[in-house]
C-alpha positions, 0 to 999 in steps of 0.5 A: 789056960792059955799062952800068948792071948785070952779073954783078956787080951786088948787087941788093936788093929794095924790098918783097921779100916782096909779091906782085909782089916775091916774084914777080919776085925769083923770076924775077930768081934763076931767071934768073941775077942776084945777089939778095943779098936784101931790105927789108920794114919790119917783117921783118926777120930773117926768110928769103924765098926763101932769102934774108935781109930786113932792115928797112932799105935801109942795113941791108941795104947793111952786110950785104949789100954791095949797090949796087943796088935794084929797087922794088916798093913801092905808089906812096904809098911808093915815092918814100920807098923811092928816097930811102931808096936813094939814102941808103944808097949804092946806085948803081943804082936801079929803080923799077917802081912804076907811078902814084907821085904826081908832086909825089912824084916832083919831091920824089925827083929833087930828092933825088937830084940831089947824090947818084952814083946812077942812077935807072931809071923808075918805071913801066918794066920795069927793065933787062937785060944779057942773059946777066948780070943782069935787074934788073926785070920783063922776060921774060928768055928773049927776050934773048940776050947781044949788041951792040945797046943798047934805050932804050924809054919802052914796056915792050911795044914793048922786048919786041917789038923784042929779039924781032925781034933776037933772031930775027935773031941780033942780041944785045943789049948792055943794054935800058934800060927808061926809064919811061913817067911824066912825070918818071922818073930816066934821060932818052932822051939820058942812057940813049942816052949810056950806050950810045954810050960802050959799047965793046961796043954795035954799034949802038942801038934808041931807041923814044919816044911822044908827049910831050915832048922827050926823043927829040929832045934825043937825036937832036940829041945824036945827030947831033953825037956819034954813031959808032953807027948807030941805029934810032929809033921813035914811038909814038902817031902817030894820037895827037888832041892834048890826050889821054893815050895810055897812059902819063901822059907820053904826051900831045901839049902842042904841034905839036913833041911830035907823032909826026911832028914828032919824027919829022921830027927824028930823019931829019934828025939821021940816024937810021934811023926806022922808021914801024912798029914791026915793021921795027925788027929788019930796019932795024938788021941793014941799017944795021949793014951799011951801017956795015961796008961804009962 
């Protein structure tokens, strides 16, 4: 099995004939996934990549049937393009766009809140249940169709840890991409329970950075709740305080929100926390090990 997409997922693309949408749309077709088409107001009517474009995102929904979205709309317009999702009925929603203005942001989550969609991002890579659909910007050859769940706020970090996965023979169930913005769709803790509640996932990769409290929201989550061994990681620990690291959601406010202290937490709560990123595949091979022996 697998959470948020598969091979059943229709997917629709949100600024389809832009470069990035163009591309991407191609990778996402050349890998296997359902693109039923896209939305760019203005064209539609037209055919790109073989496929049609309609003006609207409730046009294509009628036309098209599709129930998920991937966004690459330019960061002014890209709030807008959730909403116009969400209202058109699509469950799942990708948003890759990168720099969305927060109080756009906070305007988009307040939207979506009465609505039965999942939000994914912005600022992420998007998601991929490997074998069946990628939804997003991931390089989908280093994946192979497995039992591990990725939950990662760092698009570089996923790739580095589905590598040593896949290298290991450890497939992987679905990568969520959760976005690296301080305010996104899907939290640590919300993508983590996706995960725990999959029949099908053995055990579970959970990579955060500085800032916040979402990693420790889920590792106390995890503790009381969780059946499924997982290996956690953060990044930023030679983060100063005060400074931005990279993505905007990644700056230190206080002592807990500090590597380390999130860190602390995640042991504490039975976590198998790897200090480099490098030891991500190795420790879970050894902790799903443990599990079948114990």
């Amino acid at each position: 099995m697998s959470v948020l997409i598969d091979q059943h997922s229709k997917i629709i693309v949100q600024g389809f004939t832009g470069s990035e949408g163009t591309f991407h749309a191609g990778q996402m077709l050349e890998y296997g996934s359902d693109v039923v088409g896209g939305v760019t107001p203005g064209k539609g009517g037209s055919v790109h990549l073989g496929l049609p474009v309609f003006n609207s995102v409730e046009e294509a929904v009628k036309a098209t049937g599709a129930d998920t979205s991937v966004i690459f709309v330019p960061p002014a317009f890209a709030a807008d393009a959730i909403m116009e999702a969400a209202d058109a009925g699509i469950a799942v929603i990708v948003a890759i766009t990168e720099g969305i203005p927060v109080a756009d942001m906070i305007k988009a989550k307040a939207f979506l809140a009465d609505k039965q969609v999942t939000l994914i991002g912005p600022n992420c890579p998007g998601v991929i249940s490997p074998g069946k659909a990628k939804v997003g910007i991931m390089p989908g050859f280093i994946h192979q169709q497995g039992s591990i769940g990725v939950v990662s706020r760092s698009g570089t970090l996923t790739y580095e840890a589905v590598d040593q996965l896949t290298k290991l023979g450890l497939g992987q169930s679905t990568c969520i991409g959760i976005g690296g913005d301080p305010v996104i769709g899907t939290s640590t803790l919300e993508a983590v329970k996706l995960l725990m509640n999959d029949p099908d996932t053995e055990g579970i990769v959970m990579i955060g950075e500085i800032g916040g409290s979402m990693e420790t929201d889920a590792a106390r989550w995890i503790k009381e709740h969780g059946t499924k061994p997982v290996v956690g990681f953060i990044a930023g620990q030679t983060a100063p305080p005060g400074r931005r690291m990279g993505h905007a959601g990644a700056i230190v406010g206080g002592k807990d929100d500090t590597a380390a202290a999130k860190m602390e937490v995640m042991r504490a709560c039975g976590l198998h926390v790897v200090d480099s990123p490098a030891a991500i595949g190795a420790t879970m091979l050894e902790a799903l090990k443990a599990q079948k022996a114990g």
